[in-house]
C-alpha positions as CSV (number, residue, x, y, z in Angstrom):
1,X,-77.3,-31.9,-14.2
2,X,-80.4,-33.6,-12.9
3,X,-79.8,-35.6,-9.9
4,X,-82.2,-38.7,-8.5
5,X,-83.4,-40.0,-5.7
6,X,-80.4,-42.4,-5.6
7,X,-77.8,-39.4,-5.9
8,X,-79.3,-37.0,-3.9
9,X,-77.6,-35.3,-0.2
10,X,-74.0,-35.5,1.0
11,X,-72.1,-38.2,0.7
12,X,-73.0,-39.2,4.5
13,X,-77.1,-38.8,3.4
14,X,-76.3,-41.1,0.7
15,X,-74.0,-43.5,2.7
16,X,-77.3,-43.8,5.0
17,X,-79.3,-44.3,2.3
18,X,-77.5,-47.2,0.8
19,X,-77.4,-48.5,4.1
20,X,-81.3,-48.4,4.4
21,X,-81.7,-50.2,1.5
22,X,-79.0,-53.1,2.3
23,X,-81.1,-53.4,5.7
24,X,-84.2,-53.8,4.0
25,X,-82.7,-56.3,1.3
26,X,-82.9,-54.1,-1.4
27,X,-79.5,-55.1,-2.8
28,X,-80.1,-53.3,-6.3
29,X,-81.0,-49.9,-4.6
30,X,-78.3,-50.5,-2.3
31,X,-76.2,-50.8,-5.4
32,X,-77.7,-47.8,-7.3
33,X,-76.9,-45.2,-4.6
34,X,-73.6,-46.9,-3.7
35,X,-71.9,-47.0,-7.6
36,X,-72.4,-43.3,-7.2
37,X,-70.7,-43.1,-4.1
38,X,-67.6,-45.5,-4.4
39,X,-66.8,-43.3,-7.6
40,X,-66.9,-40.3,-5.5
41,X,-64.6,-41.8,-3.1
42,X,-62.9,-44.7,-4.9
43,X,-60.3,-44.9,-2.1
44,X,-62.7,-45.7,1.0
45,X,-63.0,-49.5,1.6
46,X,-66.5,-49.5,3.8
47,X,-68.3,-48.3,0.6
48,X,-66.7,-50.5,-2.3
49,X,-67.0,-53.3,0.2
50,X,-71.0,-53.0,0.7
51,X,-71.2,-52.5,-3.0
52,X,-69.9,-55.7,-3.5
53,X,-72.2,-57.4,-1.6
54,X,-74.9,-55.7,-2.7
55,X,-74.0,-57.1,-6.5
56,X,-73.4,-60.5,-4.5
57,X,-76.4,-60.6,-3.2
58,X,-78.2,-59.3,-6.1
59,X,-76.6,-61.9,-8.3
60,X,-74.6,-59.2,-10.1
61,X,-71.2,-61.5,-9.9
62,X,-69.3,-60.1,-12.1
63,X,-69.7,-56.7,-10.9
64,X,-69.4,-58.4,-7.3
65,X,-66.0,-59.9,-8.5
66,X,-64.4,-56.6,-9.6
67,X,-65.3,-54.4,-6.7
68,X,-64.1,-57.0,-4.6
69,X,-60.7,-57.4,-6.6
70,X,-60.2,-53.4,-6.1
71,X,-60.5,-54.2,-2.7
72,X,-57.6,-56.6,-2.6
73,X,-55.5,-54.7,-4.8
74,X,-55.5,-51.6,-2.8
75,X,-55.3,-53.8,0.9
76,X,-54.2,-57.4,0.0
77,X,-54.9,-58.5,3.9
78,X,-58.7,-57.0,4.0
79,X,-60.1,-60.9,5.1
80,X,-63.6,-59.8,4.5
81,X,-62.8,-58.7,0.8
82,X,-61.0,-62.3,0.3
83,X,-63.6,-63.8,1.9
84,X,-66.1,-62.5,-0.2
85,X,-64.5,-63.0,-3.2
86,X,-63.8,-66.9,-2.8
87,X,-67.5,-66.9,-2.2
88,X,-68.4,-64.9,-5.7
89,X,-65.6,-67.3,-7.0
90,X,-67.5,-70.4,-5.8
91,X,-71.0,-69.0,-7.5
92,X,-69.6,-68.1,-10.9
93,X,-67.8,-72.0,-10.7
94,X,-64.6,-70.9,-10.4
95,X,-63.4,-73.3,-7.2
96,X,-60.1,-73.8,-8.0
97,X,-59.7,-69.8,-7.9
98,X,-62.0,-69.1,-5.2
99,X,-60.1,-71.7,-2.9
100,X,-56.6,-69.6,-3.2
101,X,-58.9,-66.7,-1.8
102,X,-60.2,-68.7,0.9
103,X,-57.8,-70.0,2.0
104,X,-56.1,-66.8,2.6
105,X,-58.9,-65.3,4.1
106,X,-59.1,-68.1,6.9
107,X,-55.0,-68.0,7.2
108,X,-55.9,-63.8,8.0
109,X,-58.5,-64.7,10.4
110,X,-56.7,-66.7,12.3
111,X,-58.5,-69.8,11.0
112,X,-56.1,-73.0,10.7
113,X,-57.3,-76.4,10.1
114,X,-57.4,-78.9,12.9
115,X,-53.5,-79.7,14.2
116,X,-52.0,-76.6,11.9
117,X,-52.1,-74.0,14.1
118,X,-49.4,-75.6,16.8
């Protein structure tokens, strides 16, 4: 098996890597060197999460969308993860559904709206 550029070192090299090319706004390399890694370790949140936000910010919503759903299937309180997907929600036009998600993700911040949170 041939490996790249994208797949090469440990999973900490690669971690580094992805992170490298997040940094430097290269959401699709970010993307291409984290797939590899998330399926490696398909349990670890930091990962899956900065996946999904690289598709987000690549405009790769769909794939966004699931990674983000794995998220809040495995920890349904992860704010960020509901956060982010009310946001991916809102892009693809889905309000109604990205709403629920916010709305959630505010309640697990500790974000009420004015004269709630007495």
């Amino acid at each position: 098996m041939e490996t790249t550029y994208y797949d090469h070192g440990t999973a900490a090299d690669r971690w580094e890597r992805a992170r490298l090319f997040f940094d430097a706004k290269d959401y699709a390399g970010a993307a291409r060197v984290l797939a590899g890694l998330v399926e490696e370790v398909p349990e670890q949140t930091g990962p899956r999460l900065l996946l999904a936000r690289a598709y987000y910010h690549s405009a790769q919503l769909s794939r966004a969308e699931a990674e983000l759903r794995a998220i809040v299937e495995r920890d349904p309180v992860e704010h960020y993860a509901r956060l982010m997907l009310g946001r991916t929600l809102e892009r693809r036009s889905r309000h109604d559904e990205a709403a629920r998600h916010l709305r959630i993700a505010s309640a697990l911040a500790g974000e009420f709206p004015a004269g709630e949170a007495e």
